[in-house]
MIVOKOL-340297 format. One record per residue (C-alpha): residue number from 1; x, y, z. Coordinates in nm, 4 decimals. Layout:
 num       xx       yy       zz
 NUM        X        Y        Z
...
END
This chain:
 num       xx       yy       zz
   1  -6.8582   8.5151  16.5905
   2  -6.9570   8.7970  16.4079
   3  -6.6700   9.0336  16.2480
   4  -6.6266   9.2444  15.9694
   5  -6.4182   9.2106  15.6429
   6  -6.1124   9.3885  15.8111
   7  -6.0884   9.2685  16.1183
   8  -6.1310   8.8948  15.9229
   9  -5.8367   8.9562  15.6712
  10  -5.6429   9.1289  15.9772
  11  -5.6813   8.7772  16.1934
  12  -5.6253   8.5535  15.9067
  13  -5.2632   8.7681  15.8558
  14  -5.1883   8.7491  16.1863
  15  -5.2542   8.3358  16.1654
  16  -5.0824   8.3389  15.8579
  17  -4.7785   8.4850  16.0355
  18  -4.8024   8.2781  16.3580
  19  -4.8214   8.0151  16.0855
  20  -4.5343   8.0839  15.9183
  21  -4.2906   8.1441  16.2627
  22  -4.4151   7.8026  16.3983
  23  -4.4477   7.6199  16.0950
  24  -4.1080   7.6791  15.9736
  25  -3.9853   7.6045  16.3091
  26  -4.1422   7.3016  16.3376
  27  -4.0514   7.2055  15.9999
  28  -3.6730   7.2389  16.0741
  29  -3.7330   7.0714  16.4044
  30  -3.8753   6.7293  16.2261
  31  -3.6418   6.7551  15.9516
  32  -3.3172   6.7693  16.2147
  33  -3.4438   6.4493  16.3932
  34  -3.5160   6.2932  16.0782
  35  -3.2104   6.3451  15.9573
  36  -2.9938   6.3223  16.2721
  37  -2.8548   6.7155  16.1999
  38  -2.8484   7.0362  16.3255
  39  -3.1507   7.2549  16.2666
  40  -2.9154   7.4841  16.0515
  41  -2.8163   7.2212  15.8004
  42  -3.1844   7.1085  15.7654
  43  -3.2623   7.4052  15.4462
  44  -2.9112   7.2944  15.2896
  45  -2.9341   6.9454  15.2556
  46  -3.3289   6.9886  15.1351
  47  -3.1599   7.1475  14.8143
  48  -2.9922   6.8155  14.7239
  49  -3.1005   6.5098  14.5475
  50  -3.0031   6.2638  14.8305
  51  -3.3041   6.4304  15.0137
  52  -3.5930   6.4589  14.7736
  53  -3.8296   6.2505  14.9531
  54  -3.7654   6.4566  15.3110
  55  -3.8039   6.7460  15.1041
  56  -4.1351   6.6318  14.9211
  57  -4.2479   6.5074  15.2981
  58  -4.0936   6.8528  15.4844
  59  -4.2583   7.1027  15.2592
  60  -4.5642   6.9369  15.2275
  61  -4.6156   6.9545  15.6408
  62  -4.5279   7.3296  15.6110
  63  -4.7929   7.3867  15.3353
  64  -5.0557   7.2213  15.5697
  65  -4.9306   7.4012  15.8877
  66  -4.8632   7.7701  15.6889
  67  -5.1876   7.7593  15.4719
  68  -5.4582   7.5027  15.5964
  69  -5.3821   7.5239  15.9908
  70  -5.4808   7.9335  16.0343
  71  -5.7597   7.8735  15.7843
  72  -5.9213   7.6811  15.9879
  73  -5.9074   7.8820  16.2611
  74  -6.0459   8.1581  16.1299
  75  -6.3140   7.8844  15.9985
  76  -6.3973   7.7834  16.2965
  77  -6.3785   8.1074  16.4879
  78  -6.6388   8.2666  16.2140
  79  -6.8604   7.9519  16.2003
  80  -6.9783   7.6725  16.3839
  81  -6.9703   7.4661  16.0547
  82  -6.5677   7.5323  15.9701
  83  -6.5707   7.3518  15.6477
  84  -6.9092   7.4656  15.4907
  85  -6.7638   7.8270  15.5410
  86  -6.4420   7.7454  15.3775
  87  -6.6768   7.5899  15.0535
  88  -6.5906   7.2093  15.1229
  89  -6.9085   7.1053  15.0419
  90  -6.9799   6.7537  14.9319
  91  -7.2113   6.7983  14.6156
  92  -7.0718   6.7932  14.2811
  93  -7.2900   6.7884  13.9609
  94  -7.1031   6.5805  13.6567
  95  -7.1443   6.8907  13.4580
  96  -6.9551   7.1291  13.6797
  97  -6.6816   6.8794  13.6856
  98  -6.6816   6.7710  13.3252
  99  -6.6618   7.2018  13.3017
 100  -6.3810   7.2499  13.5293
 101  -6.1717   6.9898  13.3890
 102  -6.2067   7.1668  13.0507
 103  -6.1172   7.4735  13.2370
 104  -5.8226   7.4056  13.3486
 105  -5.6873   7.2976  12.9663
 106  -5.7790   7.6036  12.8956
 107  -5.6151   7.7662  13.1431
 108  -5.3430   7.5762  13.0867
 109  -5.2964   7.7413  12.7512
 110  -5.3379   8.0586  12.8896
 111  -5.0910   8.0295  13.1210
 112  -4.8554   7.9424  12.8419
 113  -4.9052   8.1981  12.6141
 114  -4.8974   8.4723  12.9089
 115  -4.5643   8.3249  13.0242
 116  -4.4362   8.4260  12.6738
 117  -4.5838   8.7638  12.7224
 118  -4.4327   8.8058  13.0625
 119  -4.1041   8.7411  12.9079
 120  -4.1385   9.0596  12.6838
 121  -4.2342   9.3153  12.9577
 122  -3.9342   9.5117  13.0285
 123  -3.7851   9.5881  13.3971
 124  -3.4904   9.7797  13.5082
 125  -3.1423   9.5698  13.4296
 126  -3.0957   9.5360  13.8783
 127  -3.4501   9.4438  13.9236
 128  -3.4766   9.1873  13.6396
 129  -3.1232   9.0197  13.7585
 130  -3.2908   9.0083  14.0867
 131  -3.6317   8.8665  13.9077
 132  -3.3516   8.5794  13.7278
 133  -3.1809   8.5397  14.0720
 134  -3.5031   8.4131  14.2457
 135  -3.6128   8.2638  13.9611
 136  -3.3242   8.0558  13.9666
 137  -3.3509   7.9847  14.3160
 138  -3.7143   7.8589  14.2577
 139  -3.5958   7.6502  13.9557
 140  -3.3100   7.4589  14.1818
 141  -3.5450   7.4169  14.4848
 142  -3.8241   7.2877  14.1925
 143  -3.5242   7.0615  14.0395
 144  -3.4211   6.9005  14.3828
 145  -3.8038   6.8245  14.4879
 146  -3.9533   6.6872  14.1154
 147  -3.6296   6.4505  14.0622
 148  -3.8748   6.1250  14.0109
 149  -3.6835   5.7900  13.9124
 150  -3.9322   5.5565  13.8606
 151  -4.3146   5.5501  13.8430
 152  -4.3440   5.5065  14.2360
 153  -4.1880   5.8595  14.2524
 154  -4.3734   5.9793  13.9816
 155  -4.7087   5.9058  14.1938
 156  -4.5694   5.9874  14.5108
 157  -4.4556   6.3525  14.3684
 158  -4.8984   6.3826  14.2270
 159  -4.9545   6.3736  14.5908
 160  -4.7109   6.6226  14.7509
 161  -4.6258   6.8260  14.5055
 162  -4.9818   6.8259  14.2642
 163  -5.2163   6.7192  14.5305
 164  -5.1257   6.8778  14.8642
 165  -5.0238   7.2266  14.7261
 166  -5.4281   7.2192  14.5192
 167  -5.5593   7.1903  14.8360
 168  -5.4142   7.3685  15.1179
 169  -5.3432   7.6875  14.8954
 170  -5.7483   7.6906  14.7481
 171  -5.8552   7.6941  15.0967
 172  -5.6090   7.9785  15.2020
 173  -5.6720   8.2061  14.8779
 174  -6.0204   8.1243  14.7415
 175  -6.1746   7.9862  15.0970
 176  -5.9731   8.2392  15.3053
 177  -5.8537   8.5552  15.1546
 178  -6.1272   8.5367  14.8359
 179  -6.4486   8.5358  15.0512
 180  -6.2401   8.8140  15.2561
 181  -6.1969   9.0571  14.9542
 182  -6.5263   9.0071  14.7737
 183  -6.7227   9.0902  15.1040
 184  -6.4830   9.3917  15.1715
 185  -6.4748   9.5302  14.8149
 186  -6.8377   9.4674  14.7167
 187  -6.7133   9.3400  14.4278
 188  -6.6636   8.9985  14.3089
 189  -6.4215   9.1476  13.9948
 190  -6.2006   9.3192  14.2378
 191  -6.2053   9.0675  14.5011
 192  -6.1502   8.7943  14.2755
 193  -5.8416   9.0103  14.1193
 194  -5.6863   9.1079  14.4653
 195  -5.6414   8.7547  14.5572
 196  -5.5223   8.6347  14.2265
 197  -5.2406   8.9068  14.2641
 198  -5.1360   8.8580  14.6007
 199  -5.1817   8.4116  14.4870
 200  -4.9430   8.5012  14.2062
 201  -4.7318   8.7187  14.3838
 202  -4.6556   8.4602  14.6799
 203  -4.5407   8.2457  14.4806
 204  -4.2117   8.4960  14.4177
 205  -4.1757   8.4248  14.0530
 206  -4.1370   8.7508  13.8117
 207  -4.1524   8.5221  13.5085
 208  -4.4674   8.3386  13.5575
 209  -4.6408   8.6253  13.7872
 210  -4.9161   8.6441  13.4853
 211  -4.9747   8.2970  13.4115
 212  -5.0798   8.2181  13.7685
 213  -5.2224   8.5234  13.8075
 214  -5.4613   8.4181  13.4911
 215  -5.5009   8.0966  13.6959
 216  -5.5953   8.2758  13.9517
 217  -5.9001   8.4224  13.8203
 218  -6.0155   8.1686  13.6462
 219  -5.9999   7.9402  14.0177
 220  -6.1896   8.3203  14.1457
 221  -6.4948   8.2911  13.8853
 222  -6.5290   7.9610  13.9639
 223  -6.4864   7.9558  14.3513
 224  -6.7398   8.2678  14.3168
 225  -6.9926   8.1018  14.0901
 226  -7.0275   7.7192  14.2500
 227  -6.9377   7.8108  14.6134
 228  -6.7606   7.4833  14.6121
 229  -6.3948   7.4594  14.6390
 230  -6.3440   7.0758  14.5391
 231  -6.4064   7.1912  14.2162
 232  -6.1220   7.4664  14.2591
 233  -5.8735   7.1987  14.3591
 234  -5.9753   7.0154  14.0380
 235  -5.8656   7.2245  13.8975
 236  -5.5585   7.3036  14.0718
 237  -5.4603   6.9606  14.0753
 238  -5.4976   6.9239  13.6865
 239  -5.2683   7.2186  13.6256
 240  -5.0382   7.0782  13.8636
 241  -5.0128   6.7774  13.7848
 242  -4.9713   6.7853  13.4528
 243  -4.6677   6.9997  13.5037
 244  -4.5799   6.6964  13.7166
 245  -4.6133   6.4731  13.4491
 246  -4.4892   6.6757  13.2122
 247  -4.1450   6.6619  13.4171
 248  -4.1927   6.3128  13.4370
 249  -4.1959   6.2290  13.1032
 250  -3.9216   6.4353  12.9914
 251  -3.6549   6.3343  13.2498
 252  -3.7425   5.9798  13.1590
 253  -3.6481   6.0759  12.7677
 254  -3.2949   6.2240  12.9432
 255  -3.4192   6.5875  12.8854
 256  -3.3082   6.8337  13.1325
 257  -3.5577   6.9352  13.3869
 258  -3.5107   7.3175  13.3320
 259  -3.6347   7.2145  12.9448
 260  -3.9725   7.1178  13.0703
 261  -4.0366   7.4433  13.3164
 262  -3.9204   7.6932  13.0537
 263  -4.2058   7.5707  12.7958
 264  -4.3953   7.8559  12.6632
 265  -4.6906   7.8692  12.4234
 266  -4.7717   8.1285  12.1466
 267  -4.9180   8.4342  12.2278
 268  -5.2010   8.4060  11.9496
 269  -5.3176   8.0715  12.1332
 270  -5.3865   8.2819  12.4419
 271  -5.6732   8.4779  12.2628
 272  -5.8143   8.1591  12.1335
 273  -5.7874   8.0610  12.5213
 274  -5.9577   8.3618  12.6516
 275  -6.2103   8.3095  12.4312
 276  -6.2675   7.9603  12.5677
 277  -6.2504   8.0644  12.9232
 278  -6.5068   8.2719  12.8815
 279  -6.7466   8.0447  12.7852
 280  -6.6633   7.8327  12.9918
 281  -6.7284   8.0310  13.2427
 282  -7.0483   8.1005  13.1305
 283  -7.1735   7.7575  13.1296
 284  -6.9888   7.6826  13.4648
 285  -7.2050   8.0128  13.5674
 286  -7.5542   7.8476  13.4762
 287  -7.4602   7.4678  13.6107
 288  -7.3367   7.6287  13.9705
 289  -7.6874   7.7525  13.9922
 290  -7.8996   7.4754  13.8662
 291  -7.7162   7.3416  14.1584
 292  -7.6925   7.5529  14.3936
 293  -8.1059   7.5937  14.3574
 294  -8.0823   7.1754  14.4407
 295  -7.8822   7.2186  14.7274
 296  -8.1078   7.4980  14.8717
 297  -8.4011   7.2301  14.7963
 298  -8.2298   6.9622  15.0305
 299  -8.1237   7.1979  15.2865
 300  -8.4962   7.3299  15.2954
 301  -8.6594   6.9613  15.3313
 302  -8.3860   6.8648  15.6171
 303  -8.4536   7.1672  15.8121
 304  -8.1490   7.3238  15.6989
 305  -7.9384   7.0507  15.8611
END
């Protein structure tokens, strides 16, 4: 089906919200017959630690029905070929992998160093005790899910909480609203900065709205360069999980958990970062199209099967 940028972004927002309605409902539905409790105590008890596995389990099904489920809809309603137009393609050189992975280190130390600059931008006193409020509340709802006891946990938290959230939320920002913004802006800058905003922003977290939205681009240029979004959940994953692990590690030395997710990085390592990014980025640039001129070769001899 043929539609334009708007009406594409307008359908994926109204997915998104049927998404979110039925997803959450669903959600509290499964988690009250799991548990054997009203619907209403279902948000409550996935707060504590006696329920960190139904919470891992629970918010992982309403990442797949609230992100993946309505983009593949619109997928499928703008392509007969759902998952090509969503950039889950199969090919993967060795250098745009051994690239990405470098990537996302540097990213990571972007990240850092912005989350110390993010600390130093100044807000009005009611809306940065409303920016500490939800931060808190992200913090305890963080603390309840990551609590991992022994290595079992510690792999079973890569999956739901590194895994899972790489690769339903690529395919909503960079497969969904990405492709969305780029085509409607004629621009891959703006495009690419539109989604990392609104990827940072969802995430309702004042104090580390720049360090994802850094992550965000970086995920952009690279969704936007290789058409391929395995390499995007690479990515993704790495970053995650490494915060995973990072947790990990320093609950099993009897550090608090909070210790781990307040870890900044200096601000002069971010320019050393930036710096790295970029050229990064530029070699990323030139190995996406030494391979995206092989895949063109394949699809030509197979009839562009």
């Amino acid at each position: 089906m043929a539609l334009n940028y708007p009406s594409q972004f307008a359908l994926l927002l109204a997915l998104l919200g049927v998404g979110i309605i039925l997803g959450n409902i669903i959600v509290l539905a499964v988690g009250a017959w799991l548990m054997h409790v009203p619907l209403t105590d279902v948000p409550q008890l996935m707060m504590s630690k006696q329920h960190t596995d139904m919470a891992k389990f629970l918010n992982t099904m309403a990442s797949f029905l609230v992100f993946f489920i309505p983009s593949l809809i619109l997928a499928w309603i703008m392509n007969k070929k759902p998952f090509n137009f969503l950039g889950l393609h199969t090919r993967l050189s060795s250098k745009q992998i051994v690239l990405v992975i470098m990537l996302a280190f540097a990213g990571l130390v972007l990240s850092g160093a912005l989350g110390e600059v993010n600390q130093l931008i100044p807000l009005p006193s009611k809306w940065m005790a409303q920016a500490k409020e939800l931060e808190q509340k992200y913090k305890e709802a963080m603390t309840s899910m990551v609590a991992m006891k022994n290595f079992s946990d510690y792999l079973i938290s890569l999956l739901v909480l590194a895994l899972a959230p790489a690769l339903f939320e690529e395919i909503l920002f960079r497969g969904g609203f990405q492709q969305i913004f780029v085509g409607w802006t004629k621009s891959p800058f703006a495009g690419i900065l539109i989604t990392s905003i609104v990827f940072s922003a969802i995430h309702f977290s004042y104090f580390g709205f720049l360090p994802r939205a850094a992550l965000g681009m970086i995920l952009g240029y690279v969704f936007y360069y290789s058409k391929n979004l395995w390499l995007n959940i690479i990515i993704h994953f790495i970053y995650n999980g490494l915060a995973v692990t990072q947790i990990y590690v320093i609950t099993r030395q009897g550090k608090s958990i909070e210790k781990a997710m307040d870890e900044n990085m200096p601000i002069w390592l971010g320019v050393f970062a930036i710096m790295a990014c970029y050229f990064l980025l530029k070699q990323f640039k030139k190995a996406s199209a030494e391979e995206q001129a092989i895949r063109a070769t394949i699809l030509n001899e197979n009839g562009g099967q």
